[in-house]
PAVEXBA-620266 format. One record per residue (C-alpha): residue number from 1; x negated, y, z negated. Coordinates in steps of 0.5 Angstrom, whole numbers. Last residue first. Example, Ala and Ser with C-alpha at 12.3 -4.5 7.8 and 13.67 -1.06 7.14 Angstrom:
REM PAVEXBA-620266
<atom 2,<-27,-2,-14>> <atom 1,<-25,-9,-16>> 
END
This chain:
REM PAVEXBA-620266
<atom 320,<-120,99,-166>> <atom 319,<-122,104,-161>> <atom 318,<-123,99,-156>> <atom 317,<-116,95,-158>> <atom 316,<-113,102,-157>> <atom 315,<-116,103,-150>> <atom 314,<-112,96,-148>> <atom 313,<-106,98,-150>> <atom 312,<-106,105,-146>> <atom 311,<-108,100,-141>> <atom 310,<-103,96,-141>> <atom 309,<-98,101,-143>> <atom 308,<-99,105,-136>> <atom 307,<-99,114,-136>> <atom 306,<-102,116,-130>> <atom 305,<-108,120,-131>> <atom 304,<-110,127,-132>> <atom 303,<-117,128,-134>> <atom 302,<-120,133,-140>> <atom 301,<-127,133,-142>> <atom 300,<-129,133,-149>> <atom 299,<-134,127,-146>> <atom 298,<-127,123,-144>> <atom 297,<-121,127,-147>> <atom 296,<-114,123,-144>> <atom 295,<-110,130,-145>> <atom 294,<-104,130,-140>> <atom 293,<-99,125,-137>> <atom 292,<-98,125,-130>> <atom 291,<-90,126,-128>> <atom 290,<-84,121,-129>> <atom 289,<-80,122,-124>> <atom 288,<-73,125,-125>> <atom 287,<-74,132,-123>> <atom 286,<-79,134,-116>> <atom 285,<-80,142,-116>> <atom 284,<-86,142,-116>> <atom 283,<-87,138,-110>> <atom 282,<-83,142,-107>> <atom 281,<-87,149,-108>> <atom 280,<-94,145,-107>> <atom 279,<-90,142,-99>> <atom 278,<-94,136,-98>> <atom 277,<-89,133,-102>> <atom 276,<-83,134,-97>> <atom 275,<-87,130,-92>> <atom 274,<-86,124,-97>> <atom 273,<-79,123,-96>> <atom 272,<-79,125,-88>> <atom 271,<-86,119,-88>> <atom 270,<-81,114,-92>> <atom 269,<-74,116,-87>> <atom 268,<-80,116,-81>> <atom 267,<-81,108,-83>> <atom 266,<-74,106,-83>> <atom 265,<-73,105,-76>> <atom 264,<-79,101,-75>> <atom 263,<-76,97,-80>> <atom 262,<-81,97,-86>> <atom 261,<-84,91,-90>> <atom 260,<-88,86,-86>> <atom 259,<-93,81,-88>> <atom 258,<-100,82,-91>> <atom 257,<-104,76,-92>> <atom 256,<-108,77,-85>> <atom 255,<-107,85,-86>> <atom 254,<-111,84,-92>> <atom 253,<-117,82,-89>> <atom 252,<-117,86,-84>> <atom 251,<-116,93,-88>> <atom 250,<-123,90,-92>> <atom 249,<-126,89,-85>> <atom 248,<-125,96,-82>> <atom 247,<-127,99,-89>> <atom 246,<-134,95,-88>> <atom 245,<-137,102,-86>> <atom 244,<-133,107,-89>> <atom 243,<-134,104,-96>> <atom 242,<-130,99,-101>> <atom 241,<-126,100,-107>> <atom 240,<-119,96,-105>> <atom 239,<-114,96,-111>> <atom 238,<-109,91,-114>> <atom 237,<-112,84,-111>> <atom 236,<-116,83,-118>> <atom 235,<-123,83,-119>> <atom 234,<-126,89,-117>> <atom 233,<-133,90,-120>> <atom 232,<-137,97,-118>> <atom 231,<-145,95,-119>> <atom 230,<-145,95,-111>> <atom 229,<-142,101,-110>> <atom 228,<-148,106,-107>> <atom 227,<-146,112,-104>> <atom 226,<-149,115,-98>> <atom 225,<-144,111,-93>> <atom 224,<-138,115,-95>> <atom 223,<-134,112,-101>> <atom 222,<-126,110,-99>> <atom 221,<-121,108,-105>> <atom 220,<-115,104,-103>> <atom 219,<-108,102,-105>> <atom 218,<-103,99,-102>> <atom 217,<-96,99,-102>> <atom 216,<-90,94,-101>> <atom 215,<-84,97,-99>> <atom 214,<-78,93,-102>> <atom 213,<-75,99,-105>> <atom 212,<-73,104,-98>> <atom 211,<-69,109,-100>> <atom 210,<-72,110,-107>> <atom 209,<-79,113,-104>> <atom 208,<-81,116,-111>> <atom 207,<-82,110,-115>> <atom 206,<-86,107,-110>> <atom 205,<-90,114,-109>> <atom 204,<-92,114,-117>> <atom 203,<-94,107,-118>> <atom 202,<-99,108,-112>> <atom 201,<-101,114,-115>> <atom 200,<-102,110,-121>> <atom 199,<-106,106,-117>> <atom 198,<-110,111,-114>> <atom 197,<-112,113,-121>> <atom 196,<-115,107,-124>> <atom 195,<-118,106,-118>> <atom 194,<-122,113,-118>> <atom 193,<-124,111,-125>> <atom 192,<-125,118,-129>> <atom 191,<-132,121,-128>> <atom 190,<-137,120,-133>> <atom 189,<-144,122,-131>> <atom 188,<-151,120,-129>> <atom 187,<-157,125,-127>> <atom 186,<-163,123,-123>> <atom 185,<-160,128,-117>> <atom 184,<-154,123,-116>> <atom 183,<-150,117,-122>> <atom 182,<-144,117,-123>> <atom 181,<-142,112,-128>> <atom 180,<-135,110,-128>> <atom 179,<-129,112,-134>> <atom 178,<-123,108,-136>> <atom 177,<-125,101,-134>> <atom 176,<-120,96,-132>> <atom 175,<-123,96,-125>> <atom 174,<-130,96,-127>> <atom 173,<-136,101,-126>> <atom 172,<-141,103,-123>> <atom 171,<-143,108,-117>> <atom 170,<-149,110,-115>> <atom 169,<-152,116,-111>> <atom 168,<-148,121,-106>> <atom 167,<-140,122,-106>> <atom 166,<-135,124,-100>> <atom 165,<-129,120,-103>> <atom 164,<-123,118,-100>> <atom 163,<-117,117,-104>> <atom 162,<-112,113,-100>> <atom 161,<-105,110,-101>> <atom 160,<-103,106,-95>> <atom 159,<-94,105,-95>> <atom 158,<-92,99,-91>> <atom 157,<-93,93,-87>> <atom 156,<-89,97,-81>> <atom 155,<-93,103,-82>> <atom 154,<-94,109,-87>> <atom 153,<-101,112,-87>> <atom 152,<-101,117,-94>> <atom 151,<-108,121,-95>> <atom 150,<-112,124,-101>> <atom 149,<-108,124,-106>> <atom 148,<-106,130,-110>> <atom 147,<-105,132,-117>> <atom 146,<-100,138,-118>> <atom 145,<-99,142,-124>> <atom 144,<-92,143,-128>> <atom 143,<-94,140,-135>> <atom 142,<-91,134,-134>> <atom 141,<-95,133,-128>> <atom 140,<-92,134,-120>> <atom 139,<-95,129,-115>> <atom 138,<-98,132,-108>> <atom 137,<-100,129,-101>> <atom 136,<-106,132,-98>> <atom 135,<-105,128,-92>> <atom 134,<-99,125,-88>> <atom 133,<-100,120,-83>> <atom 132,<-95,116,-80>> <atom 131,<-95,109,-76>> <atom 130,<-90,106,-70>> <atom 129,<-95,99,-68>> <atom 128,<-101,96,-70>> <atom 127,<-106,98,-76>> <atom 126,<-113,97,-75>> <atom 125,<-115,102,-71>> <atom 124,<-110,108,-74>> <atom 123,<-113,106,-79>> <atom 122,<-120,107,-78>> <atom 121,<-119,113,-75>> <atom 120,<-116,116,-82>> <atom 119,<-122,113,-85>> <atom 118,<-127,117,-81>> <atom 117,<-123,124,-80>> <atom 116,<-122,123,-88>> <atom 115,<-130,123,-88>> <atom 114,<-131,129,-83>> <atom 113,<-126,133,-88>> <atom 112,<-130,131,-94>> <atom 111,<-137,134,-90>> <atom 110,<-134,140,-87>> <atom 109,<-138,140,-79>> <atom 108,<-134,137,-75>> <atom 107,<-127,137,-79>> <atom 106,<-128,145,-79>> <atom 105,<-130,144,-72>> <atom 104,<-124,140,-70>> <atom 103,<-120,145,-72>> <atom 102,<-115,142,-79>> <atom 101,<-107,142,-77>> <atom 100,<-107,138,-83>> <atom 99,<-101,133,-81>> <atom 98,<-101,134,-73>> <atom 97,<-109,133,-73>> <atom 96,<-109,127,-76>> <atom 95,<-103,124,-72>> <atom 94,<-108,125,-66>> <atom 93,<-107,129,-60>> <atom 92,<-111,135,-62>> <atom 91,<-117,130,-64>> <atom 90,<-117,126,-57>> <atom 89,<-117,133,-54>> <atom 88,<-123,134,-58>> <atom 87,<-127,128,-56>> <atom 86,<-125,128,-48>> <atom 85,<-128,134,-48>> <atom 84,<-135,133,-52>> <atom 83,<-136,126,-47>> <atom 82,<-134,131,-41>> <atom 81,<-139,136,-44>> <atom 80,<-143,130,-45>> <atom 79,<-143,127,-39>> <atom 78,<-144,135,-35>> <atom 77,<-150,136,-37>> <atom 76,<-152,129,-36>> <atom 75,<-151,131,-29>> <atom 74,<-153,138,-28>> <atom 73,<-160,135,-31>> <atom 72,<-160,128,-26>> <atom 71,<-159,134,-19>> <atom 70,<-164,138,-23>> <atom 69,<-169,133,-23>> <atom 68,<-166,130,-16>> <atom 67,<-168,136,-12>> <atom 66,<-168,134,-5>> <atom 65,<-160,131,-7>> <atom 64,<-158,125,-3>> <atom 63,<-160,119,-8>> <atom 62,<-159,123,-14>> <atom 61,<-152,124,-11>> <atom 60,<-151,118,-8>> <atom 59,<-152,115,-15>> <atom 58,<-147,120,-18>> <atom 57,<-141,118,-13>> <atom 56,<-142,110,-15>> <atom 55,<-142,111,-23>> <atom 54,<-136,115,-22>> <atom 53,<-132,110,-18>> <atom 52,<-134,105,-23>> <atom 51,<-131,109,-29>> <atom 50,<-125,110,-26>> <atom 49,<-125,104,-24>> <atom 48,<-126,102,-31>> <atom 47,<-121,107,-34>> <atom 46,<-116,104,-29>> <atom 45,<-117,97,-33>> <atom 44,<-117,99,-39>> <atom 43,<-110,103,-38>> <atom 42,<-108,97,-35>> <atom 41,<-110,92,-41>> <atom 40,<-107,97,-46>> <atom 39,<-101,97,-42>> <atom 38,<-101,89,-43>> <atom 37,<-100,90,-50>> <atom 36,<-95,86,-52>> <atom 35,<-97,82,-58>> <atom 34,<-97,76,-54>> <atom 33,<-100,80,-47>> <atom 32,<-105,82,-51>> <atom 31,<-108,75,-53>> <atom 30,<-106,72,-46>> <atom 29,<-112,76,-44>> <atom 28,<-117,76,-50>> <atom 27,<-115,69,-49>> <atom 26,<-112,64,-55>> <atom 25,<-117,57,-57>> <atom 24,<-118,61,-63>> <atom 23,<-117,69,-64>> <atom 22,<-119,74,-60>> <atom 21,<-116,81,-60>> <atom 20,<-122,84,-64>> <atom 19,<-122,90,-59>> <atom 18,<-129,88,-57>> <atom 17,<-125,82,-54>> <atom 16,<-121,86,-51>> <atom 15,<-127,90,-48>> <atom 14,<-129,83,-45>> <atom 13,<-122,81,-43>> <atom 12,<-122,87,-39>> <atom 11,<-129,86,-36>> <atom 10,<-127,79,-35>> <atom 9,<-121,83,-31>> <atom 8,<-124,87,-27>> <atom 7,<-129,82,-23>> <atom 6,<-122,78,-22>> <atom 5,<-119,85,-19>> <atom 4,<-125,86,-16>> <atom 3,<-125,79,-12>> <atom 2,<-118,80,-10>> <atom 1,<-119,87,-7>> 
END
């Protein structure tokens, strides 16, 4: 026993290290134990036995069986059907699932939803600890209509704004510039700058979660893998434009200069507070917080946008 349980444990240490649980001189192991994760370990562990066990039971099956193609189909067969289980059950019981109540198959199969799965999953990864997910989180104008951001992860370091993108083609633009360069099916177009957008969002919640006023709030617009970024040109720490891809690297990066800002208990004050703009006829209902301002025209095309006097300042001294 002792042999397979130090058998079992470099496999864990293996997994962990997979895991990104390896830092410096520190051990996979002891690594886990630090951040109080030998739970994690033990599951590992029992899902490798698991796992071992089964492999020994179907090759005594092929080796048993008289008819060893049928034998191999069936057990295939059944992998994936297990594969398939274990994918959808794992669906239901993430907080994705509680806050859109999507199906699995509308997620599957729905280009945009699949994307917002994905960098949900990313997160949820990346980001230790209690954390809180809302989707399809919407933000009154003046005029009595609604903008919506994307999705909310809420956990210890803070407040994660999300817009998520599911374009193809080319992307270009700047962090200050007003409208960015769409370009697909061999067309090019203005759209309004996502970035932009995703941090006045950002402004917007900070205002509106007066409970907790030392939150820190990031801001993050996420591109599926078909969309080219390599000419959109970020200079400053106040938004992340990147794909799904690299989104896992991006959120380590700024976990490595990130410290705490929420108390576990104050963390489900910030998730019931913007859960209640997950309601259209709430949110509507929302006074006191300056709203979306009307009327930037690009193009004879209307876009809402946040008001901010830097960059109104800003489209002054162009137009000028």
């Amino acid at each position: 026993m002792l042999f397979y349980d130090i058998i079992l444990t470099d496999m864990v240490c293996a997994v962990a290290d997979r895991k990104q649980l390896y830092y410096g001189d520190i051990s996979p192991l002891a690594m886990c134990e630090k951040k109080g994760q030998v739970r994690f370990m033990k599951h590992l562990k029992a899902k490798i036995m698991l796992i071992m066990a089964a492999a020994i039971i179907l090759v005594v099956l092929v080796l048993t069986s008289e008819n060893k193609l049928l034998t191999i189909g069936i057990i295939v067969a059944a992998a994936l059907i297990v594969f398939a289980a274990i994918k959808f059950i794992k669906y239901l019981m993430s907080a994705y699932y509680k806050s859109t109540k999507d199906s699995y198959f509308k997620v599957l199969f729905n280009r945009e939803k699949s994307l917002r799965y994905k960098v949900f999953k990313c997160f949820n990864k990346k980001l230790n600890g209690m954390k809180r997910c809302l989707c399809d989180v919407y933000i009154p104008r003046v005029d009595g209509t609604l903008a919506k951001a994307d999705l909310l992860i809420i956990n210890e370091t803070g407040v994660w704004v999300v817009d998520v993108k599911p374009y193809s083609g080319k992307m270009a633009g700047g962090e200050t510039d007003q409208t960015w360069d769409y370009t697909h099916g061999g067309k090019t177009e203005q759209i309004p700058n996502p970035a932009i957008w995703n941090k006045m969002y950002m402004k917007w919640f900070k205002g509106y979660a007066v409970e907790c006023p030392n939150t820190s709030y990031f801001s993050y617009v996420v591109y599926g893998n078909g969309c080219d970024i390599k000419n959109v040109k970020i200079k400053t720490n106040d938004v992340v434009v990147t794909k799904v891809s690299n989104l896992k690297k991006e959120i380590s990066i700024l976990l490595a200069r990130t410290g705490t800002s929420l108390a576990e208990s104050e963390i489900p004050v910030v998730y019931d507070r913007f859960k209640e703009l997950t309601d259209k006829e709430k949110a509507q209902n929302v006074k006191n917080i300056p709203g979306i301002q009307e009327t930037i025209v690009y193009n004879q095309k209307k876009f809402d946008i946040f008001p901010d006097e830097e960059l109104a300042k800003e489209q002054e001294q162009k137009n000028e």
